[in-house]
SEPA-912340 format. One record per residue (C-alpha): residue in three letters; x, y, z; chain. Coordinates in steps of 0.05 Angstrom, whole numbers. Layout:
<nodes>
+-----+--------+--------+--------+-------+
| res |     xx |     yy |     zz | chain |
+-----+--------+--------+--------+-------+
| ALA |      X |      Y |      Z |     A |
...
+-----+--------+--------+--------+-------+
</nodes>
This chain:
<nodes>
+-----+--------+--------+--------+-------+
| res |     xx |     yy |     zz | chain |
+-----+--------+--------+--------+-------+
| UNK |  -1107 |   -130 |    979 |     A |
| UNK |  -1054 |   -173 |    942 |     A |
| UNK |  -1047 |   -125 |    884 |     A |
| UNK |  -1030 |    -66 |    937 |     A |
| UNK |   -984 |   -109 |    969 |     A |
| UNK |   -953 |   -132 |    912 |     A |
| UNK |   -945 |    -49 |    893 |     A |
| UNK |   -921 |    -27 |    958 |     A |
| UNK |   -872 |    -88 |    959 |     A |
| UNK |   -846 |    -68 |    883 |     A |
| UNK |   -848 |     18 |    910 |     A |
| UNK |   -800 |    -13 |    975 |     A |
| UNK |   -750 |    -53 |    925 |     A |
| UNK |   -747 |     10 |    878 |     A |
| UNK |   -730 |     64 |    939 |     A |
| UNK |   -679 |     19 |    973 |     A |
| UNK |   -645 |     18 |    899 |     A |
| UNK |   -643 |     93 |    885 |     A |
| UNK |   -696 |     83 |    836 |     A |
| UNK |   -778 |    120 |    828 |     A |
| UNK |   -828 |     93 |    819 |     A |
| UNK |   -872 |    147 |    768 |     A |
| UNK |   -930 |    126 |    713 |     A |
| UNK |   -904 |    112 |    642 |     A |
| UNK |   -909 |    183 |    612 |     A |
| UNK |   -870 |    201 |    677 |     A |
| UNK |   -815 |    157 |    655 |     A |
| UNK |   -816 |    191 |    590 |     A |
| UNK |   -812 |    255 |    620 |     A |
| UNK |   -744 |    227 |    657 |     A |
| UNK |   -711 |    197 |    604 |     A |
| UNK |   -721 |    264 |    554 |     A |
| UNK |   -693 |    301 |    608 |     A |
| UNK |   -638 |    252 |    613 |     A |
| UNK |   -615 |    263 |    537 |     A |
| UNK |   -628 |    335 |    539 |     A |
| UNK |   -574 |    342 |    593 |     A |
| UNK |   -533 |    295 |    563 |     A |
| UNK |   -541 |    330 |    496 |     A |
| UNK |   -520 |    401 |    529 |     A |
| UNK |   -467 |    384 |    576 |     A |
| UNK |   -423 |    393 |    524 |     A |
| UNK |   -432 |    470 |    519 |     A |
| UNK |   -422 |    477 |    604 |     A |
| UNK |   -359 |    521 |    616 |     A |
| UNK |   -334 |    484 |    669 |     A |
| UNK |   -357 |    406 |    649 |     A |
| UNK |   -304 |    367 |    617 |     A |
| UNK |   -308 |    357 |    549 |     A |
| UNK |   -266 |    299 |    526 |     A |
| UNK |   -323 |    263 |    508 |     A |
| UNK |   -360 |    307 |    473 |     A |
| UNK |   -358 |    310 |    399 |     A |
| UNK |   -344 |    365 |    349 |     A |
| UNK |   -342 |    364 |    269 |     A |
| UNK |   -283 |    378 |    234 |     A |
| UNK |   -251 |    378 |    154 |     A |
| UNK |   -199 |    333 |    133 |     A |
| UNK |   -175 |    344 |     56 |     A |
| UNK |   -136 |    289 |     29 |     A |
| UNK |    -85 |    306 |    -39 |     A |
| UNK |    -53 |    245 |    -69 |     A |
| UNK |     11 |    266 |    -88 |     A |
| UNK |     52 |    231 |   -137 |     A |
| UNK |    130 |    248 |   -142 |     A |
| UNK |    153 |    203 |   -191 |     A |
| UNK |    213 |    196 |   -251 |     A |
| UNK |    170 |    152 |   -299 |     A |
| UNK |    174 |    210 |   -357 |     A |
| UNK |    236 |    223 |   -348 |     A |
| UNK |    262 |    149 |   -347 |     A |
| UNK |    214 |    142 |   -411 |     A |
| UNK |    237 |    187 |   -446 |     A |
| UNK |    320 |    178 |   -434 |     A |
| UNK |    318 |    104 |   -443 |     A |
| UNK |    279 |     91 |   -502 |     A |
| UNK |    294 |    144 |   -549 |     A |
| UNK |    290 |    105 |   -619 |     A |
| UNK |    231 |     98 |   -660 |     A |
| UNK |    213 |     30 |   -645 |     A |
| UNK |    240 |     40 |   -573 |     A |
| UNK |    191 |     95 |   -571 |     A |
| UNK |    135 |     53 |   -587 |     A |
| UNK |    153 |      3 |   -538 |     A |
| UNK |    159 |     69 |   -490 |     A |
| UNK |     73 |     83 |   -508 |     A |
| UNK |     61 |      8 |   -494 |     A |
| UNK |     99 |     12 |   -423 |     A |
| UNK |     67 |     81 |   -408 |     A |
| UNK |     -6 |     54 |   -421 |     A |
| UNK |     14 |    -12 |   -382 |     A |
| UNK |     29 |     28 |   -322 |     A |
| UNK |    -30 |     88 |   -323 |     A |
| UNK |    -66 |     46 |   -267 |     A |
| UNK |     -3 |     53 |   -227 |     A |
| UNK |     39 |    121 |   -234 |     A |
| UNK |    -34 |    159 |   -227 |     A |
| UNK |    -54 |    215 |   -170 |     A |
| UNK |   -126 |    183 |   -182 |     A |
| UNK |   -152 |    147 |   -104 |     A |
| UNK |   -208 |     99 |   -127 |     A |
| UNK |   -217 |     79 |    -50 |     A |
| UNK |   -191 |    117 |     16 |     A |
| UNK |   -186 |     83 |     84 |     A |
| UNK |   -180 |    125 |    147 |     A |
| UNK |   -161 |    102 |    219 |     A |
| UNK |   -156 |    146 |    280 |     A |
| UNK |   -127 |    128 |    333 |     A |
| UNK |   -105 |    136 |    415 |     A |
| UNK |    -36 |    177 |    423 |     A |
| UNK |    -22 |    150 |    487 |     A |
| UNK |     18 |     89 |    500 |     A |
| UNK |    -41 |     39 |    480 |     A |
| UNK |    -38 |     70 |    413 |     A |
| UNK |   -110 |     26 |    404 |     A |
| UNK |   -166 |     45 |    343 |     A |
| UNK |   -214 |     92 |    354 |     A |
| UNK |   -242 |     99 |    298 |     A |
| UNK |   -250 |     78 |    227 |     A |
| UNK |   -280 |    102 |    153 |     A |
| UNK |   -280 |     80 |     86 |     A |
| UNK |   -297 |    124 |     24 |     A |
| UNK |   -300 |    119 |    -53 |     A |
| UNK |   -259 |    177 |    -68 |     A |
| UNK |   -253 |    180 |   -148 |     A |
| UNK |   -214 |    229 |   -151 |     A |
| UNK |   -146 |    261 |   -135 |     A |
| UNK |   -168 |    310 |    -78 |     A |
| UNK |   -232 |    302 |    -39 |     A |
| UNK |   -251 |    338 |     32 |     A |
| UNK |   -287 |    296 |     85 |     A |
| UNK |   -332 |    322 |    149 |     A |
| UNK |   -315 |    279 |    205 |     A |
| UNK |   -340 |    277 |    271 |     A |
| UNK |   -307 |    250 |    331 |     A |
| UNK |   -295 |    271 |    401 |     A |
| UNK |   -250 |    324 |    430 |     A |
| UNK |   -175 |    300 |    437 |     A |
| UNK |   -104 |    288 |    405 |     A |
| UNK |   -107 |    231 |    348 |     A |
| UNK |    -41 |    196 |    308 |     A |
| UNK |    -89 |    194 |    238 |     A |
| UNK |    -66 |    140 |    181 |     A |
| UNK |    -94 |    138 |    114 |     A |
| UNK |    -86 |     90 |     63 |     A |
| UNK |   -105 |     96 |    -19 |     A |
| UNK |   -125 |     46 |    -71 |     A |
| UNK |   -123 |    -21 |    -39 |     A |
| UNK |   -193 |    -54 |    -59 |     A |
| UNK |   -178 |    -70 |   -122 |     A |
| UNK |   -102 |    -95 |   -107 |     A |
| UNK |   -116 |   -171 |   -101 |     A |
| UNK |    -43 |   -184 |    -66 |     A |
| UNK |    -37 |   -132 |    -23 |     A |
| UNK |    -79 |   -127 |     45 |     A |
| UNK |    -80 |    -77 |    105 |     A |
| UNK |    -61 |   -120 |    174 |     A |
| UNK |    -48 |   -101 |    242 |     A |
| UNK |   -107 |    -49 |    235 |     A |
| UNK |   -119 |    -55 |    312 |     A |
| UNK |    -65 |     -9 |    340 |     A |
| UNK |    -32 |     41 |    304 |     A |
| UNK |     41 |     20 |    307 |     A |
| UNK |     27 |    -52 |    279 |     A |
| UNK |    -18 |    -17 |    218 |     A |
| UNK |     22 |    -56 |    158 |     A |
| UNK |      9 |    -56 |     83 |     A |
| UNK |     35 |   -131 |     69 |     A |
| UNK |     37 |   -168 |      4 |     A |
| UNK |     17 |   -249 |     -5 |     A |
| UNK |     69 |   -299 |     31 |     A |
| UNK |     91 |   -344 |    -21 |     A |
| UNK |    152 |   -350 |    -53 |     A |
| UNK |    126 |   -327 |   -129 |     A |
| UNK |     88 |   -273 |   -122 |     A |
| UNK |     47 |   -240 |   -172 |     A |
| UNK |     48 |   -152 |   -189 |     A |
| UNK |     18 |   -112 |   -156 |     A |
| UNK |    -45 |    -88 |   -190 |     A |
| UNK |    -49 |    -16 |   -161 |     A |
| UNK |    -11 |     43 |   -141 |     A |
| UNK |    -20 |     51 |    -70 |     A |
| UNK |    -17 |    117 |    -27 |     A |
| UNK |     -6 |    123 |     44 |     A |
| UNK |     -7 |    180 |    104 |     A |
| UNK |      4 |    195 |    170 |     A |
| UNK |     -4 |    255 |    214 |     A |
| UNK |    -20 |    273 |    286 |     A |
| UNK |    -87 |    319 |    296 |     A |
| UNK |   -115 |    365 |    361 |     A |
| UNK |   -190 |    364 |    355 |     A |
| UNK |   -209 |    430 |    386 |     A |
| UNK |   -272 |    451 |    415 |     A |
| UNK |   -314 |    513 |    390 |     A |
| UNK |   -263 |    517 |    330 |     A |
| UNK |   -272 |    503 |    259 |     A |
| UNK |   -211 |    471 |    241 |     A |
| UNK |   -189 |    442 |    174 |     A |
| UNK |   -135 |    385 |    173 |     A |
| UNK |    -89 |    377 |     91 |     A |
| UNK |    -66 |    311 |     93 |     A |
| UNK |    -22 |    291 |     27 |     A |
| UNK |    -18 |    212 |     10 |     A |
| UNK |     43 |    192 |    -25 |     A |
| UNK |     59 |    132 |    -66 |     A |
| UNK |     91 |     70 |    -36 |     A |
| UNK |    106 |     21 |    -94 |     A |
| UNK |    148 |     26 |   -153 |     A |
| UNK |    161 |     -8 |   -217 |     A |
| UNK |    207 |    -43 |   -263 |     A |
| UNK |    207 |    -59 |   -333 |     A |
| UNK |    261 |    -96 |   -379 |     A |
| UNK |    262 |    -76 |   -448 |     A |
| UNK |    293 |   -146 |   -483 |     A |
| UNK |    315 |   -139 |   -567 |     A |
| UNK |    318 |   -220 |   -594 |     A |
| UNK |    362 |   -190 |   -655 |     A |
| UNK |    327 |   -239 |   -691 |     A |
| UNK |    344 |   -299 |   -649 |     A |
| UNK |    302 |   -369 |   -657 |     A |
| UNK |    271 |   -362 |   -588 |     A |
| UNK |    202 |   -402 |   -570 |     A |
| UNK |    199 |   -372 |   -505 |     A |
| UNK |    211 |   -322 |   -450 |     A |
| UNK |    196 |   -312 |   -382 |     A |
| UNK |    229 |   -254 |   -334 |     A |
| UNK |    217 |   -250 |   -260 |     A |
| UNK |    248 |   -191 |   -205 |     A |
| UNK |    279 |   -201 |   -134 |     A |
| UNK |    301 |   -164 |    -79 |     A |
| UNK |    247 |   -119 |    -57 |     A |
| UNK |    199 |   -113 |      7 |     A |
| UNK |    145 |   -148 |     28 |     A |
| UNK |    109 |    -98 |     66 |     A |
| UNK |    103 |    -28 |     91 |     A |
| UNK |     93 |     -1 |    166 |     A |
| UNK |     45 |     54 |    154 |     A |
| UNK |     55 |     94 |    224 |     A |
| UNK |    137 |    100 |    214 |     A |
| UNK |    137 |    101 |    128 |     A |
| UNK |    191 |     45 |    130 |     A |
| UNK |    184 |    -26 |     90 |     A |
| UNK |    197 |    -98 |    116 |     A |
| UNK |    248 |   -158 |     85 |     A |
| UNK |    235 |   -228 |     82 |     A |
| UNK |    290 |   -260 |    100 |     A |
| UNK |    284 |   -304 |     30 |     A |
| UNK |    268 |   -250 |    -17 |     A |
| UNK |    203 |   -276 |    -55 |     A |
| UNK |    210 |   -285 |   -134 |     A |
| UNK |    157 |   -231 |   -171 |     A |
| UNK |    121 |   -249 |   -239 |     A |
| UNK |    138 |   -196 |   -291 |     A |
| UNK |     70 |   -183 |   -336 |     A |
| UNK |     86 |   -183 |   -415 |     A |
| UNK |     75 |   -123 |   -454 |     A |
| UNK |     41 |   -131 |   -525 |     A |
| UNK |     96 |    -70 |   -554 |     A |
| UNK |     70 |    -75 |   -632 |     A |
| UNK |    150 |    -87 |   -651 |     A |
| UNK |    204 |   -136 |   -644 |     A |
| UNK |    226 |   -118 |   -574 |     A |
| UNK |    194 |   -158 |   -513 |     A |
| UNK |    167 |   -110 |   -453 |     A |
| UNK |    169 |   -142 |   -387 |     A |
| UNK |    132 |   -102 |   -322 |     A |
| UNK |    132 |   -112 |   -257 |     A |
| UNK |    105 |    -71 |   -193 |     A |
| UNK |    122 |    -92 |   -131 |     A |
| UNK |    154 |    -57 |    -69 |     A |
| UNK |    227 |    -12 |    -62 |     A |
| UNK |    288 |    -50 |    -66 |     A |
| UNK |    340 |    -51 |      3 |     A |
| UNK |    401 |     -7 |      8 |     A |
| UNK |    466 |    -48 |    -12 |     A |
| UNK |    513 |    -55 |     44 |     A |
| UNK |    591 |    -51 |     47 |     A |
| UNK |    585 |   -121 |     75 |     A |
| UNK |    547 |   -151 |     13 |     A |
| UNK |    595 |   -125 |    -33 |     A |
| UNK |    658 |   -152 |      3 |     A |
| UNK |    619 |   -221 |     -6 |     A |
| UNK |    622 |   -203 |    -77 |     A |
| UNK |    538 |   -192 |    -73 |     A |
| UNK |    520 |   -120 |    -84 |     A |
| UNK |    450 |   -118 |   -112 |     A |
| UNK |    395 |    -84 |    -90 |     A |
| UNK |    349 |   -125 |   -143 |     A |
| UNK |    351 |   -174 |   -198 |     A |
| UNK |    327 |   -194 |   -249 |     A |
| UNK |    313 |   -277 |   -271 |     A |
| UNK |    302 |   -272 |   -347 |     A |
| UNK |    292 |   -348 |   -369 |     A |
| UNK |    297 |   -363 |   -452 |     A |
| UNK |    274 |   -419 |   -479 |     A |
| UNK |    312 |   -440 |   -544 |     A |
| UNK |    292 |   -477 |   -610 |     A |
| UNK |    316 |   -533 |   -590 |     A |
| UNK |    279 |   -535 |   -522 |     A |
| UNK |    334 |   -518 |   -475 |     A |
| UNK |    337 |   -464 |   -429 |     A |
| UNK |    380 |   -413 |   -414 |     A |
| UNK |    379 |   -376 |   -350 |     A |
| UNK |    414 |   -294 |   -344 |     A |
| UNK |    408 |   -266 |   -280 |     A |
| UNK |    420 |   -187 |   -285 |     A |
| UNK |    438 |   -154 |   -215 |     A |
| UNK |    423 |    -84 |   -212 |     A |
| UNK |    475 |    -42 |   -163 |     A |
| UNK |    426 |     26 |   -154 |     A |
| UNK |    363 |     13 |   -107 |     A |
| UNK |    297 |     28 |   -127 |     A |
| UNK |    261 |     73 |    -90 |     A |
| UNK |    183 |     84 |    -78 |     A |
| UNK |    148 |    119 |   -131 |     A |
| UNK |    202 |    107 |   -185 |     A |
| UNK |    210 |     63 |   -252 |     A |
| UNK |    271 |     34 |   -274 |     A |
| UNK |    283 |     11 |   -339 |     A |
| UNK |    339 |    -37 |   -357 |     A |
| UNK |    356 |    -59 |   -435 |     A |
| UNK |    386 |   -120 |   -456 |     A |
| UNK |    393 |   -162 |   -514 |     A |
| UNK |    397 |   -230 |   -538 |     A |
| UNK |    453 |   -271 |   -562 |     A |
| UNK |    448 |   -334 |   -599 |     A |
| UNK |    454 |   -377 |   -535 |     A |
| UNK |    396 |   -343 |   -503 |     A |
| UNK |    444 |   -299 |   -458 |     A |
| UNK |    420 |   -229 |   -443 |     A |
| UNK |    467 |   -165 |   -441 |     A |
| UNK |    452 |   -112 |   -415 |     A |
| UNK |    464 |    -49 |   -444 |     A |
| UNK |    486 |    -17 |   -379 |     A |
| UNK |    560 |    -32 |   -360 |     A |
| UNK |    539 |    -38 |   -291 |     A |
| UNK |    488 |    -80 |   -283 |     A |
| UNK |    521 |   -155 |   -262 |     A |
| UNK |    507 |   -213 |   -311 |     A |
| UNK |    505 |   -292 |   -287 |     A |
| UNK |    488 |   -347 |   -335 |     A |
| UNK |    470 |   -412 |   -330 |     A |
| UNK |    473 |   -456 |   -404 |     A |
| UNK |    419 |   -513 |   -410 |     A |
| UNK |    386 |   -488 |   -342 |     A |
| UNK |    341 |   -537 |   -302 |     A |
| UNK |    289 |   -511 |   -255 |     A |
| UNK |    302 |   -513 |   -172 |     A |
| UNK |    360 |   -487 |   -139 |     A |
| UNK |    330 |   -436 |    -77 |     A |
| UNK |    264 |   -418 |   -108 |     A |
| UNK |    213 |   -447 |   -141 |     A |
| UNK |    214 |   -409 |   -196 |     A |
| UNK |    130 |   -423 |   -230 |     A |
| UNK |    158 |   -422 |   -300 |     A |
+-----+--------+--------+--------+-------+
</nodes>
């Protein structure tokens, strides 16, 4: 009979490739017995068990180590400059702030390939939340990153392997502030079998912050703009360090509405470099500047650039005063801070400043 044929042919092919021929609930029957000892080969004594999976706790702190009271509070001590010290404060509670809106978590191989394993991302709200994770059974270099969703200029690259993991800011040459305070993390974890194991992991801040505090003394001023240089473009997550353009990009400062006569300008970018002996023997020892750009009654513009000597480091804000003379020159009020002015400035030169 053709249909008997047709079997027996189908019953050879199966046999000669390892396989059995059974009715459909027999095939059920296989595959159930399949999962099941898939399912329990995890708990044999003497199977391996680097694929198998296990749960474990990770609590994540965001710790925030930071100078912005302090710095507050011993450079604007008047009345007004208090006032312009409440404007600053409230300007900068989305950034000096132990609050994670968002969390991102990457696991990944120890060995040299260093690739992804895995990836999560949580709304955290909060300043300390635990997570149950559940991987597999091995040795994982874990990097955690805080409050970059709603930080329009700053993205996560490199994601793939754990050594190229980057926080980098938009390539231009004007760049605008950053909008967030972002945390970061790293640590190595053994996922153990049979063990309930709880993994602290503290996120610290890697931006910082400047602001110049500017008093007109009553000059005829119809406008002014401040920008900051000097300071990083990125951050390498895995080794905590930061990355330099090689043409430092100009940063827009954001105006602060004080309630008094003094202008408030902020910006929040990355740390400032280290100075080197070499840059000061070419007679350029600043860490950062800062481009302040008044424009007179008379519709000229004068340019002050204000090099700061000390670096600014992660987590900090630095506040330099100045004031205004009747050319539109800004002095600082600190002795060391350099000052370079250019009368009846035009724009170009090395950047394109976007006045």
């Amino acid at each position: 009979m053709p249909s008997a044929s047709i079997y027996q042919q189908m019953e050879k092919g199966k046999r000669e490739r390892g396989w059995a021929i059974v009715p459909v609930w027999g095939r059920c029957v296989s595959v159930c017995l399949v999962a099941l000892l898939l399912m329990t080969a995890c708990n044999t004594i003497d199977d391996d068990l680097s694929d198998c999976g296990t749960e474990f706790e990770i609590v994540y702190e965001l710790r925030l180590v930071t100078n912005i009271e302090t710095e507050i509070q011993t450079q604007l001590t008047t009345q007004t400059e208090k006032r312009v010290g409440d404007a600053l404060r409230g300007h900068l509670a989305n950034i000096f702030t132990d609050f994670a809106h968002d969390i991102d978590l990457s696991f990944y191989d120890v060995s040299k390939d260093h690739d992804l394993l895995h990836h999560e991302e949580h709304v955290m709200n909060n300043n300390e939340r635990s997570y149950t994770i559940y991987l597999p059974m091995r040795e994982y270099r874990h990097l955690a990153l805080a409050n970059l969703k709603n930080n329009t200029w700053v993205k996560a690259e490199g994601r793939e392997l754990s050594h190229t993991l980057n926080l980098m800011q938009e390539v231009r040459d004007t760049v605008a502030s950053h909008e967030t305070g972002l945390f970061t993390a790293r640590t190595d974890m053994d996922v153990l079998a049979d063990v309930n194991q709880t993994f602290y992991v503290k996120l610290y801040m890697a931006n910082s912050a400047v602001a110049l505090v500017l008093d007109p003394r009553g000059q005829d001023v119809r406008n002014v703009r401040v920008f900051t240089t000097g300071f990083a473009t990125g951050f390498n997550v895995n080794d905590s360090t930061y990355t330099f353009a090689q043409r430092s990009p100009i940063v827009r400062t954001e105006s602060i509405d004080t309630g008094t006569d003094l202008f408030c300008f902020c910006s929040v970018n990355f740390p400032s470099g280290k100075v080197s002996t070499r840059d000061v023997a070419e007679g350029d020892g600043a860490c950062w500047k800062l481009n302040i750009y008044v424009t007179k009654a008379d519709g000229t513009i004068t340019e002050t650039v204000l090099s700061v000597m000390e670096p600014l480091d992660a987590e900090q804000l630095k506040i330099i005063k100045a004031y205004l003379d009747e050319d539109g020159v800004a002095h600082p009020a600190d002795a060391t801070v350099g000052v370079s002015v250019t009368l009846d400035w035009n724009q170009g030169g090395e950047h394109d400043v976007e006045l």
